[in-house]
C-alpha positions as CSV (number, residue, x, y, z in Angstrom):
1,X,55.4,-49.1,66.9
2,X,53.1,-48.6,63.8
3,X,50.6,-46.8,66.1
4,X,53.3,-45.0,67.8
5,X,54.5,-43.4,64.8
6,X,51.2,-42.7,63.5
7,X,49.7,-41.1,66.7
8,X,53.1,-39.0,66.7
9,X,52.7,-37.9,63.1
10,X,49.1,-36.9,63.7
11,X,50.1,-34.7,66.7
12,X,52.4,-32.8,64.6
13,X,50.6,-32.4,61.9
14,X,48.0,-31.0,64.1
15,X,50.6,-28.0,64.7
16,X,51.6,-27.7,61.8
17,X,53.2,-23.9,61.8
18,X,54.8,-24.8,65.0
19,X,56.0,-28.1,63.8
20,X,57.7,-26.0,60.7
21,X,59.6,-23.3,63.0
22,X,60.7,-25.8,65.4
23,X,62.4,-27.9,62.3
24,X,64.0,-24.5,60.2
25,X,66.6,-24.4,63.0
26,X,67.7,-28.0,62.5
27,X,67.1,-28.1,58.9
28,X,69.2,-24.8,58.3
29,X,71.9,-26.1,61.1
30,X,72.4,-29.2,58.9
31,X,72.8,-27.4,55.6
32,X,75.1,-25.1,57.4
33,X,77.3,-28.2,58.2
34,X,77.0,-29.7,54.5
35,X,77.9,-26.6,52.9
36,X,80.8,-25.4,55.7
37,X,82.1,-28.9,55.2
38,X,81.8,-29.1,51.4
39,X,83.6,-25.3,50.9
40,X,86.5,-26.7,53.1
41,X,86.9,-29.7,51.2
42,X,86.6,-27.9,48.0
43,X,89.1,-25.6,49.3
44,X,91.8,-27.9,50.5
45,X,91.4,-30.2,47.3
46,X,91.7,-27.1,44.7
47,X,94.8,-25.5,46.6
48,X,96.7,-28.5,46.9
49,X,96.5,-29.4,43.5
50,X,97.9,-25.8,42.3
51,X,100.7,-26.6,45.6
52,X,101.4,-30.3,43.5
53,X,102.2,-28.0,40.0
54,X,104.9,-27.6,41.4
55,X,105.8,-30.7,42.5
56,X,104.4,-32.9,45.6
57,X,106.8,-32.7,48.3
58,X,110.1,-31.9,46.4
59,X,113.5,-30.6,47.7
60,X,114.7,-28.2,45.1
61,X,118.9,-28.2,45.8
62,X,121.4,-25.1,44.4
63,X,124.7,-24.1,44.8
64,X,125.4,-22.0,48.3
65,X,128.0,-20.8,50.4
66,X,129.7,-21.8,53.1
67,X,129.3,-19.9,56.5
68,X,132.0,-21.8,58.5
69,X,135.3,-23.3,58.1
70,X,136.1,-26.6,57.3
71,X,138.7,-28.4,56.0
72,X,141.3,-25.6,55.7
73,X,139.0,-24.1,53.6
74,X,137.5,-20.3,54.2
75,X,134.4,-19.4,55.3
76,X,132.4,-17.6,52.2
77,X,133.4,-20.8,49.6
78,X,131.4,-20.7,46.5
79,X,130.0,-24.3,46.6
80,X,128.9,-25.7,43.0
81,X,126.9,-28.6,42.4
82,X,128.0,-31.1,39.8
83,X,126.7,-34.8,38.0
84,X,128.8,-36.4,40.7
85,X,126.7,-35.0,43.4
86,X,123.4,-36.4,42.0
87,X,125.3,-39.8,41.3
88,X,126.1,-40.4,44.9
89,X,122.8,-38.7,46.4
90,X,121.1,-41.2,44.4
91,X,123.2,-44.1,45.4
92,X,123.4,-43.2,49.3
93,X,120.6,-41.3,49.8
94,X,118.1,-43.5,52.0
95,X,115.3,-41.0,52.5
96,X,115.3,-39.9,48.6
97,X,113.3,-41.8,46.0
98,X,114.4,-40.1,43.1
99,X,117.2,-37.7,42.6
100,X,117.4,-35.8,38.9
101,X,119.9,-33.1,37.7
102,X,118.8,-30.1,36.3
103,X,120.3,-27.8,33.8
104,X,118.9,-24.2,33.6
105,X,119.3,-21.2,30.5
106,X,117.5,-18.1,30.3
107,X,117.3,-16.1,26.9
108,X,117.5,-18.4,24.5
109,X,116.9,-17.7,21.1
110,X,113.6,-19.9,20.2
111,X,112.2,-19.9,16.3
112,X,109.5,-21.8,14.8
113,X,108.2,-21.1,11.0
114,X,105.7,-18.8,12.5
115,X,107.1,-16.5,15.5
116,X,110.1,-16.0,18.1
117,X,110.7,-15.8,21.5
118,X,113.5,-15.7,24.4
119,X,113.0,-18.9,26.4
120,X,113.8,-20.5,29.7
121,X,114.2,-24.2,29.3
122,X,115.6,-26.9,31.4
123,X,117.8,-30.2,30.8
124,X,116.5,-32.7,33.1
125,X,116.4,-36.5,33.4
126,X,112.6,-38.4,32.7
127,X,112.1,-38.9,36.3
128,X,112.2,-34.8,36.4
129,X,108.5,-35.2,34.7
130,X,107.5,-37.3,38.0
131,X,108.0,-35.5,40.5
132,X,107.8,-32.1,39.3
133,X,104.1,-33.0,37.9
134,X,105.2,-32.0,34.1
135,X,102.3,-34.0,32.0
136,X,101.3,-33.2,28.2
137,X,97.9,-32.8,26.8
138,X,99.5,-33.2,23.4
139,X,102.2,-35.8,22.1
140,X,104.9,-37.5,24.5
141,X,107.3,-37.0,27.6
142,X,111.1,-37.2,27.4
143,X,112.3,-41.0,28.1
144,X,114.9,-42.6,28.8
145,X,117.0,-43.2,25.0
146,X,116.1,-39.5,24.6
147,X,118.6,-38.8,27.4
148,X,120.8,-41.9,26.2
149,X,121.2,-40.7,22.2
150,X,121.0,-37.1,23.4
151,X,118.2,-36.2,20.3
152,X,117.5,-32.7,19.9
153,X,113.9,-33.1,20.9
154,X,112.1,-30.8,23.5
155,X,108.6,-30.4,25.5
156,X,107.1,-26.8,24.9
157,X,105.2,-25.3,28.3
158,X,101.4,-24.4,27.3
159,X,101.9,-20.4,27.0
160,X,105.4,-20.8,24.9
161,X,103.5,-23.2,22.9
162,X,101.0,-20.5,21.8
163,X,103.4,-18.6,21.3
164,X,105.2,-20.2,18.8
165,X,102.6,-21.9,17.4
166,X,99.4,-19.7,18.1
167,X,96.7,-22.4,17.8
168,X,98.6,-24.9,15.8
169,X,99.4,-27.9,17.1
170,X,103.0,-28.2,17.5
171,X,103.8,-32.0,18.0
172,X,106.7,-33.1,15.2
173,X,106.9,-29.0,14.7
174,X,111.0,-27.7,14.5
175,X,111.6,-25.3,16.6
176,X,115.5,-23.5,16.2
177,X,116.8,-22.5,19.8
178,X,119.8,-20.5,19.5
179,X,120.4,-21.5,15.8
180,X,120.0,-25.4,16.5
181,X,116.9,-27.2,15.4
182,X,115.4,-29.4,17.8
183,X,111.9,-31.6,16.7
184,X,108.9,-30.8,19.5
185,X,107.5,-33.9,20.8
186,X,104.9,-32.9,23.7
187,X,103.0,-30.3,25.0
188,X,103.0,-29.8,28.5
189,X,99.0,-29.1,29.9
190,X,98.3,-26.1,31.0
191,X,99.4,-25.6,35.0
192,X,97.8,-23.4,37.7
193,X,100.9,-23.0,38.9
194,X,102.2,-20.3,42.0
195,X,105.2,-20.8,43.1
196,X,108.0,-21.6,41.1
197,X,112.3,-21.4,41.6
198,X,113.0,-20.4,37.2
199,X,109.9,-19.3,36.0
200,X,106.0,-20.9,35.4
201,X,106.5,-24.1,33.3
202,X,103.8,-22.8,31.3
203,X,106.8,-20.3,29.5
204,X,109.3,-23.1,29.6
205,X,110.9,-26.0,27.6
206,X,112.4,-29.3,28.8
207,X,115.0,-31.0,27.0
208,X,116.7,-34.4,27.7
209,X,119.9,-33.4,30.1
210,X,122.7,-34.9,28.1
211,X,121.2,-32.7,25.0
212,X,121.4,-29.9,26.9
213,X,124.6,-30.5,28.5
214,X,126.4,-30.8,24.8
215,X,124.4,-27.9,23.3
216,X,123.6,-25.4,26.2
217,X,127.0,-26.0,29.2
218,X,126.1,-24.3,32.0
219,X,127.8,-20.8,30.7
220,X,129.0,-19.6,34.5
221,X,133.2,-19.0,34.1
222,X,133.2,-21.3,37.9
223,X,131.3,-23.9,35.9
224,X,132.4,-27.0,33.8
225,X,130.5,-29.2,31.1
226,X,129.8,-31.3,34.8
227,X,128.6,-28.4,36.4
228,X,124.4,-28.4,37.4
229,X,122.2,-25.4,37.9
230,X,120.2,-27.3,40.5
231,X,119.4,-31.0,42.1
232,X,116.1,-32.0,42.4
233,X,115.0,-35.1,45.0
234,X,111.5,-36.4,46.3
235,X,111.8,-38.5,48.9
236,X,110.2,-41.5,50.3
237,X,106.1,-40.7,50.6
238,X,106.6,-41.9,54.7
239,X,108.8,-39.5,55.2
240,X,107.4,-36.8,54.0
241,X,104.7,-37.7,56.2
242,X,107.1,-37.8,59.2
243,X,107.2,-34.4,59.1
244,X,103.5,-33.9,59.5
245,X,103.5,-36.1,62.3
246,X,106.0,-34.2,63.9
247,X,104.0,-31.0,63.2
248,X,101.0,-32.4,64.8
249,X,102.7,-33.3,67.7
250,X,105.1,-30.5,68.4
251,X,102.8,-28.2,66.9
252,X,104.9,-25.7,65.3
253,X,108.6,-25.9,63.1
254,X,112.1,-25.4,64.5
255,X,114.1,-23.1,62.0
256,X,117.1,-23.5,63.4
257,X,117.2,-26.9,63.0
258,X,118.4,-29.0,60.2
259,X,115.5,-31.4,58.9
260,X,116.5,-35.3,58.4
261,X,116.4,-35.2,54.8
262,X,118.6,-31.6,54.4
263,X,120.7,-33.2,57.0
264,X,121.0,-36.2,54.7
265,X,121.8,-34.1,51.8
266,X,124.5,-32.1,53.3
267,X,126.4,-34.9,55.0
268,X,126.6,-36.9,51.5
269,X,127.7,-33.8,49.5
270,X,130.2,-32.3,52.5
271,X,132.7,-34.7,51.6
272,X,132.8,-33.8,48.4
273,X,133.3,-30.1,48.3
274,X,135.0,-30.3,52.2
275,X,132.4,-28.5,53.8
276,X,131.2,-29.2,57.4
277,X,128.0,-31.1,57.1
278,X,126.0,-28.5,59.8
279,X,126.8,-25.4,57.1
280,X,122.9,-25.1,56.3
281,X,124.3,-22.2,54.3
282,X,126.8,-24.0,52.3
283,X,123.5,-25.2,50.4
284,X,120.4,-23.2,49.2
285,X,117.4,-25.8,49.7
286,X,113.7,-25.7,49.8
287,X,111.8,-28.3,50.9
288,X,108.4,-27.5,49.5
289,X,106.5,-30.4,52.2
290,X,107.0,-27.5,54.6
291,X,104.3,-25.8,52.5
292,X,102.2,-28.1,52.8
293,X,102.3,-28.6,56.1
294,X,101.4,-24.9,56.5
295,X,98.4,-25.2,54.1
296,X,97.3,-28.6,56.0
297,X,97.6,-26.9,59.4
298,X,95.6,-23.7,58.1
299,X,93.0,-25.8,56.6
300,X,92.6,-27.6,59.6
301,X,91.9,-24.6,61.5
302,X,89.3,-23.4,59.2
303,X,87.8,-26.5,59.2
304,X,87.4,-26.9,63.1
305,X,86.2,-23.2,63.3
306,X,83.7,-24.0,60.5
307,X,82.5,-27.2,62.4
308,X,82.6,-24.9,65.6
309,X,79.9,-22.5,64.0
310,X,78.0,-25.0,62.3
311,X,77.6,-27.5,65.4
312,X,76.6,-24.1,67.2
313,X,73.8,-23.5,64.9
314,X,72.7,-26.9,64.8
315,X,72.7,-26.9,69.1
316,X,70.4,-23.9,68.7
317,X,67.9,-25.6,66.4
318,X,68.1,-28.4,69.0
319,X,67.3,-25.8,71.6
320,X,64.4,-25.0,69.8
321,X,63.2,-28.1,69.4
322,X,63.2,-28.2,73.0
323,X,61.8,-25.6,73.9
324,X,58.7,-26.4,71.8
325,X,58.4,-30.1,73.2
326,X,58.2,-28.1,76.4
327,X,55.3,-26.3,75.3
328,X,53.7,-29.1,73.9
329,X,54.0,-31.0,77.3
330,X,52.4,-28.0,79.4
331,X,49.3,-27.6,76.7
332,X,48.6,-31.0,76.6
333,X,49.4,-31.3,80.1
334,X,45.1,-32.8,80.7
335,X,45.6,-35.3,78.1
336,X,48.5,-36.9,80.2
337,X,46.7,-36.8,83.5
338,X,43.8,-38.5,81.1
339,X,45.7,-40.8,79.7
340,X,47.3,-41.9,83.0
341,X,43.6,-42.2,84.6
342,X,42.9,-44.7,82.1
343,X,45.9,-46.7,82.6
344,X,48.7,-45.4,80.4
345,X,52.0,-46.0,82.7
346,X,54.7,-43.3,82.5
347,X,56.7,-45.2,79.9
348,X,54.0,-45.0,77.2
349,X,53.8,-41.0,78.1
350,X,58.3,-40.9,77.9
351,X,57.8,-43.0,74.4
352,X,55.2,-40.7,72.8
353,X,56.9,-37.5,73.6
354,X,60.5,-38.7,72.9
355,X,59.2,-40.1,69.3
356,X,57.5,-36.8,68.5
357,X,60.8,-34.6,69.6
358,X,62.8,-37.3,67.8
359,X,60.7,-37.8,64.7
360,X,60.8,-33.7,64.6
361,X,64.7,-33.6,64.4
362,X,65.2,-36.4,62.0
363,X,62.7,-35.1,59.6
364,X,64.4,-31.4,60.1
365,X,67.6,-33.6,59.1
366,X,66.6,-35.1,56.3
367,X,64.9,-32.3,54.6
368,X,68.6,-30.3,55.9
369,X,71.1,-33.3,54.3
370,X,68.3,-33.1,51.2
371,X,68.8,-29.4,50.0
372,X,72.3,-28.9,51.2
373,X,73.4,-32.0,48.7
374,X,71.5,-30.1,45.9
375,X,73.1,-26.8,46.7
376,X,76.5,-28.2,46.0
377,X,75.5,-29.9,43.0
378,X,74.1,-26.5,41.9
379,X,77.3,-24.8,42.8
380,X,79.0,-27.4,41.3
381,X,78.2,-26.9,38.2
382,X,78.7,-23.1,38.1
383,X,82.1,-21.5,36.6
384,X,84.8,-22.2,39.5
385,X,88.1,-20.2,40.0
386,X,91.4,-22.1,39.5
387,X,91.9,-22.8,43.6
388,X,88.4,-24.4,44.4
389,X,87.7,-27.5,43.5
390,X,84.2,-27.4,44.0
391,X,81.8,-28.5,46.4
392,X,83.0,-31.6,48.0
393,X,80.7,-33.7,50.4
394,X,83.1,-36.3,51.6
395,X,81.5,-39.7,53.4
396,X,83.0,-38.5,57.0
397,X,81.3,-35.3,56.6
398,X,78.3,-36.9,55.9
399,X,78.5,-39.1,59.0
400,X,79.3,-36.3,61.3
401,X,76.4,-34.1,60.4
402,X,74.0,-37.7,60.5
403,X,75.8,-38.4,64.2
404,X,75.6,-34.1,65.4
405,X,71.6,-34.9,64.1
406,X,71.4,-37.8,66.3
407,X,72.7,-36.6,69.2
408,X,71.2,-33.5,69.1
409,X,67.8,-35.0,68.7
410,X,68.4,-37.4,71.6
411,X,68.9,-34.7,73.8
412,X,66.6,-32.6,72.7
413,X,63.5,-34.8,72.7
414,X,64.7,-36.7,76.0
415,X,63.9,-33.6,78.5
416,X,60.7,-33.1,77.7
417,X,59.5,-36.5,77.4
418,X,60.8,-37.2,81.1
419,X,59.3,-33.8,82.0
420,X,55.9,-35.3,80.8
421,X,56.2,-38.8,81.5
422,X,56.8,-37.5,85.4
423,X,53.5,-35.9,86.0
424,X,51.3,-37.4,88.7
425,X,47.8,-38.1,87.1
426,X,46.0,-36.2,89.7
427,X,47.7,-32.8,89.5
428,X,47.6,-33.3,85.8
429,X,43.5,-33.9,85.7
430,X,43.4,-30.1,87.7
431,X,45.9,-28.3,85.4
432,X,44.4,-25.4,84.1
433,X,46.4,-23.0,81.0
């Protein structure tokens, strides 16, 4: 084997030009892979994480109206959601983890000792913080005896914040909101947020719900002090994934159809406002897992169609390769029929050409996985936008462009080492260029 491997390095080092165009197609067909795969990845990672701002597979629930009759009651019914409707969601529900309330102002009247502003600003319960992704770089979340005691403490969104406060930090700062002070106890990070249902959370503050609901009632003339601006639920992580599955395997969404977990929603909250549970209008609800189901299928798409050209380029390379094994075997075309003369059966000839062709591609690989690592590392540690996450070579990437390499080599050195090893000595000896 040692001999093997030298005689085959020796041969292509003895062309070496022609050893060095034959391997730019595989080496430039594997950092096409590495770098296809790595801007994918990079891709999906950065875009999900600005989809999760918002919250990872949430159903965001608000009042709606009815579009059919039901229970004596008029199509056209203003249906409002109240506290009892997130009571029983959350003790019925079986596809819904968590269940929160939300109450909802616009234009409030905020003051701190150093500027004003109109506000949005929520009343939620601390599970709101969960699974709408609300974290602080500075001081605390709302808990539990915050909601309990109803203290006039609040969480200040990153751009009101700095607004207030310019560059001061404003944990254990009083703020006034509409003439009532209230003590600031966290700062939530700054969020790449795009898509939202009352505004970025950057320009918002959060305040326990049963606060809220004493200071700042829902001010609609329909409402009472039990009335909600909107119910927010996650549900279970497997069913979320359900819907995925389904996806893949019908391969596309049915609008007109009632998902399980809306259908879930509407046939615990019919009863209570008499409304036929198959009224998809009777509720306003967005489902935000459909979006990424969307961005998942998209990304998948890209993905295979990257793959598609990269694997493309690679075959080429391994045509190449080919092409100048071929070459090799007609010029040295004498040696074999010398070789053979002197006793060298057709399996020494098939092992010396496949090594060479073989040896060729792995190299070409190597040298390929080598500089496309270090071109993502030097991406990497460029300036990146908001929605990339960088250049990310994942293991399974990795192992596809180590198992396209393989193959490709196989086949590519196999040809023309059977093409050589099947030349009769005698017709060999008389070949002439």
């Amino acid at each position: 084997m040692k001999e093997l491997l030298s005689q085959t390095w020796t041969n292509l080092m003895a062309h070496k030009l022609r050893s060095f165009l034959t391997m730019f197609g595989i080496i430039w067909g594997v950092i096409s892979i590495v770098l296809l795969s790595a801007v994918s990845e990079g891709f999906q990672q950065g875009n999900l994480h600005v989809l999760k701002e918002l919250g990872k597979n949430i159903i965001i629930i608000r009042n709606g109206r009815t579009s059919t009759q039901a229970g004596g009651e008029r199509a056209g019914k203003l249906i409002r959601l109240d506290i009892g409707d997130v009571q029983a969601l959350k003790e019925r529900a079986k596809m819904l983890e968590h269940v929160t309330p939300e109450l909802m102002r616009g234009g409030v009247s905020s003051k701190s000792a150093f500027n004003a502003s109109s506000t949005q600003m929520s009343g939620v319960w601390p599970v709101y913080q969960y699974i709408r992704t609300i974290e602080v770089d500075r001081g605390r979340l709302l808990n539990e005896q915050d909601c309990s005691e109803a203290r006039r403490v609040a969480i200040i969104g990153a751009d009101m914040g700095k607004q207030l406060f310019a560059d001061r930090d404003p944990i254990g700062q009083q703020i006034s909101l509409n003439g009532l002070p209230y003590t600031v106890v966290g700062r939530v990070r700054k969020k790449e947020q795009d898509s939202n249902y009352t505004g970025p959370d950057n320009n918002r503050l959060f305040l326990p719900y049963e606060t809220m609901r004493k200071d700042f009632p829902m001010p609609g003339e329909n409402d009472t002090s039990d009335s909600v601006a909107a119910i927010i639920a996650a549900p279970y992580e497997h069913i979320a994934n359900e819907l995925n599955r389904i996806i893949e395997r019908e391969g596309k969404i049915n609008f007109e159809k009632i998902g399980p977990v809306e259908q879930e929603v509407l046939s615990i909250i019919a009863p209570r406002h008499n409304f036929d549970p198959s009224d998809r209008e009777a509720l306003s609800m967005w489902n935000t897992a459909l979006e990424t189901v969307f961005f998942n299928k998209m990304i998948s798409s890209m993905r295979e169609f990257f793959i598609a050209v990269s694997i493309i380029t690679l075959a080429l390379g391994g045509i190449g390769v080919m092409n100048i094994m071929l070459i090799s075997v007609k010029e040295r075309t004498k040696e074999i029929g010398i070789r053979k003369a002197l006793g060298a059966t057709s399996s020494n000839v098939l092992r010396q050409f496949f090594s060479e062709g073989l040896l060729l591609t792995l190299l070409s690989g190597t040298i390929g996985l080598g500089i496309g690592i270090g071109l993502c590392k030097l991406i990497n540690l460029l300036p990146l936008p908001a929605r990339f996450s960088g250049m990310i070579l994942t293991w399974q990437s990795a192992a596809f462009s180590v198992g396209m390499l393989a193959l490709i080599g196989i086949v590519a050195a196999t040809y023309p080492a059977r093409r050589a090893s099947s030349l009769p000595p005698i017709e060999a000896l008389r070949y002439e260029m």
